[in-house]
N, C-alpha and C positions, 0 to 999 in steps of 0.2 A: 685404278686398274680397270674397273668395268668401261670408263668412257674413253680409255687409248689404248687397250691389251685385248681386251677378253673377244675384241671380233677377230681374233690374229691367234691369239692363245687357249681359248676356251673362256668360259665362264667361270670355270673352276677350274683354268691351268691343265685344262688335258687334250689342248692342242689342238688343231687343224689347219689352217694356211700357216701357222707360225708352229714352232716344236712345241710339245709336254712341258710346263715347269712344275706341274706338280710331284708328288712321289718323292720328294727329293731330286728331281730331275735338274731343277735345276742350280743345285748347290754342288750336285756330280759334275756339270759343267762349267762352274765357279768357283771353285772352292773358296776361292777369297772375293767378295760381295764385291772388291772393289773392279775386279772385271766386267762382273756384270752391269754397276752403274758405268761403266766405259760405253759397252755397248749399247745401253739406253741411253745417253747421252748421243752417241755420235751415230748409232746408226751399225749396223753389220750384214752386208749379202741382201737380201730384200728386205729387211728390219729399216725401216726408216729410222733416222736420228729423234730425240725428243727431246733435244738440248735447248732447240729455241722457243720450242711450245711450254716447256714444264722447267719450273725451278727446281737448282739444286736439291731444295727440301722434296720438295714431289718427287723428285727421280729417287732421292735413298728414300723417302716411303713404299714407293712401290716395289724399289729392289727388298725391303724389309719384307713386305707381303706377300710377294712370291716366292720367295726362302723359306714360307711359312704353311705356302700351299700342299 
């Protein structure tokens, strides 16, 4: 999280060039984790993809950590 989110998402998930995922914020807009790793994978709106840079494992850890934010 800290070396590919937190300059987009916060340090702690509370946002600025990228949305809030803390608070629950971002389980309100996922309800099922599996969209969210969609979106870390492929990319959404100005969210760059991180399909090619990070393995499967690394993209569901991080979607784990940010559901946790």
């Amino acid at each position: 999280y800290s070396t590919n989110c937190a300059r987009c998402h916060g340090s702690e998930g509370g946002g600025g060039i990228g949305p809030q995922l803390s608070d629950g914020q971002v389980v309100e807009e996922f309800p099922d984790a599996a969209g969210e790793v969609e979106v870390v994978t492929d990319g959404r709106g100005s969210m760059p993809a991180f399909g090619d840079r990070l393995s499967p494992a690394e993209i569901d850890d991080v979607v784990e950590y940010t559901r946790t934010l």
